[in-house]
C-alpha positions as CSV (number, residue, x, y, z in Angstrom):
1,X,37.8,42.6,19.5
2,X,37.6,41.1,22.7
3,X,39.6,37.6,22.8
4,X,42.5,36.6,21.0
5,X,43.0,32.4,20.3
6,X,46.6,31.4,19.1
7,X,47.3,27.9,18.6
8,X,50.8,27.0,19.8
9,X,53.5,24.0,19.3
10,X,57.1,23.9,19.6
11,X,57.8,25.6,16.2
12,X,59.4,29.5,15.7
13,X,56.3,29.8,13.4
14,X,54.4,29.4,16.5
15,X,56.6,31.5,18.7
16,X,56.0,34.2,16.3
17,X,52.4,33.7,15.9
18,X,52.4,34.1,19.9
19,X,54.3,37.6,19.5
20,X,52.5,38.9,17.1
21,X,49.4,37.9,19.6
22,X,50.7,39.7,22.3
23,X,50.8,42.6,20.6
24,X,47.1,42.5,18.6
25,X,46.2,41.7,22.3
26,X,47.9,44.9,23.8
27,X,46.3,46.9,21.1
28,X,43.0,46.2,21.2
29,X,43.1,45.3,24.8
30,X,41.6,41.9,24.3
31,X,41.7,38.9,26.1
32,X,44.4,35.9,25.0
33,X,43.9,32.3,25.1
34,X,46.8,30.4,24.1
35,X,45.9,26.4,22.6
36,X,47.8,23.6,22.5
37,X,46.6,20.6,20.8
38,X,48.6,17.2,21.6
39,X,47.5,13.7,19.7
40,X,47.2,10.4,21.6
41,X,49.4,7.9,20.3
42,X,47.5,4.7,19.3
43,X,48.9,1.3,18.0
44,X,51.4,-0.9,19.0
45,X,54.2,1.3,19.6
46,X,52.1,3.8,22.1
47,X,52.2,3.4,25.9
48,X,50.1,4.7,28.6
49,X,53.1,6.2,29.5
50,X,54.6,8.0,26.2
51,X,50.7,9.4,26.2
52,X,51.2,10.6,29.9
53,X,54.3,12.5,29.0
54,X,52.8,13.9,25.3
55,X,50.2,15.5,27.7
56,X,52.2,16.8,30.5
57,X,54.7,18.6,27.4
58,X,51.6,19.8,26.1
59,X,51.1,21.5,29.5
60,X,54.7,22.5,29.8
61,X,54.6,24.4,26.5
62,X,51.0,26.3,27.3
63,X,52.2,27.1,31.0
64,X,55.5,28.4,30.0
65,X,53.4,30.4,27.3
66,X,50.9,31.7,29.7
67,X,53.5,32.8,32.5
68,X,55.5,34.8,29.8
69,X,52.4,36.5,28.2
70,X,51.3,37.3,31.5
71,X,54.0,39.7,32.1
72,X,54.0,41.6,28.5
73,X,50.0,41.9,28.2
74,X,47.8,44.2,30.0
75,X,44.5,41.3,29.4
76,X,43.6,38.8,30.6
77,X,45.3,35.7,29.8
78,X,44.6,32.0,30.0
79,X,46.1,28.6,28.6
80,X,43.8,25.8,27.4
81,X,45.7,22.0,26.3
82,X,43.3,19.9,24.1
83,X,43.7,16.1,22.9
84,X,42.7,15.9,19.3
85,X,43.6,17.1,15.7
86,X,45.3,20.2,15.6
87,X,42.9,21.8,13.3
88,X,40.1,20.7,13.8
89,X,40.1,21.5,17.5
90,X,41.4,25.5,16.6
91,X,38.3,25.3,14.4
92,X,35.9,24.5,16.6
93,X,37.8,27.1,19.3
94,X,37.3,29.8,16.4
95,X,33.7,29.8,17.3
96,X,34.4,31.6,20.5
97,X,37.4,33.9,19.3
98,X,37.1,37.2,17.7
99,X,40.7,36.5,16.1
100,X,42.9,33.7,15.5
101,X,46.4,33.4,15.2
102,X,48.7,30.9,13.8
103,X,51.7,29.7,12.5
104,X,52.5,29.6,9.0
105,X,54.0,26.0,9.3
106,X,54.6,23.8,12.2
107,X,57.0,21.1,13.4
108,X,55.9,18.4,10.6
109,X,59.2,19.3,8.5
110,X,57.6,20.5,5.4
111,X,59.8,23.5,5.3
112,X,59.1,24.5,1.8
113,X,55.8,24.5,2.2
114,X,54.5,28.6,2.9
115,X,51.6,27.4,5.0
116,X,51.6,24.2,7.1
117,X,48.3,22.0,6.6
118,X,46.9,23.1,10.0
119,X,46.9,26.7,8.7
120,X,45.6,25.7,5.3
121,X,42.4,23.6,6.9
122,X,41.9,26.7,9.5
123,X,42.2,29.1,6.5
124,X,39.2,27.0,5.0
125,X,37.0,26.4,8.2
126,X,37.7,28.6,11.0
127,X,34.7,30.9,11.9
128,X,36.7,34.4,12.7
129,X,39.3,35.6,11.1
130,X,42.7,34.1,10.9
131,X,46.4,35.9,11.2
132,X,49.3,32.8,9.8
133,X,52.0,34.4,11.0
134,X,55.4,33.8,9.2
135,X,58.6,33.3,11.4
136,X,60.9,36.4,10.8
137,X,64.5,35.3,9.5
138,X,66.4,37.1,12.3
139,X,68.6,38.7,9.1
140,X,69.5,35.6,7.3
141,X,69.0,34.5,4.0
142,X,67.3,30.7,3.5
């Protein structure tokens, strides 16, 4: 295994896909690219501007990502921000990955849902195996 994708947003599903990344990446001593995927707003209520600042927390979120793997793995590891549909852009990045890693649900608010609908189209069309990682419950009870 020599590169790691994980697709990350805002979510604790995500921030636990990312740590169970680091580790699989530590193991096998492969490379880890972390992906976020930000939508353009379109219609009457979008704005240059609102895009401008979708993009540049996009870039927040994979910078911050990549400074704090870069201490914790012993790989290389980059940080890539794409515009488009969540999963369909982790799909088409799954042709270059030997693993990929995501989060069982993300920030859409479907918390009784056990996997989010990015995970459930990347489970059907992704071209390397997938990890959906689960947020742990930090000893609570839902």
């Amino acid at each position: 295994m020599d590169r790691i994708v994980v697709g990350l947003d805002s979510s604790s599903a995500a921030l636990a896909a990312m740590e169970w990344a680091i580790e699989a990446a530590n193991r096998h001593l492969a490379d880890l690219t972390i992906v976020n995927v930000w939508q353009r707003r379109t219609g009457t209520n979008s704005s240059v501007r609102d895009n401008d600042l979708r993009f540049a927390d996009a870039r927040c979120v994979v910078d911050n990502a990549v400074a704090s793997c870069k201490q914790r793995c012993a790989q290389t590891v980059r940080g890539h921000v794409a515009e488009g549909d969540p999963a369909t852009v982790l799909s088409d990045v799954s042709n270059h990955a030997d693993l990929l890693v995501v989060g069982s649900r993300g920030r859409s608010g479907y918390l009784t849902m056990l996997f989010g609908s990015v995970a459930l189209s990347i489970a059907d069309h992704a071209d390397c195996p997938i990890a959906v990682i689960h947020p742990r419950l930090n000893g609570s009870i839902r």
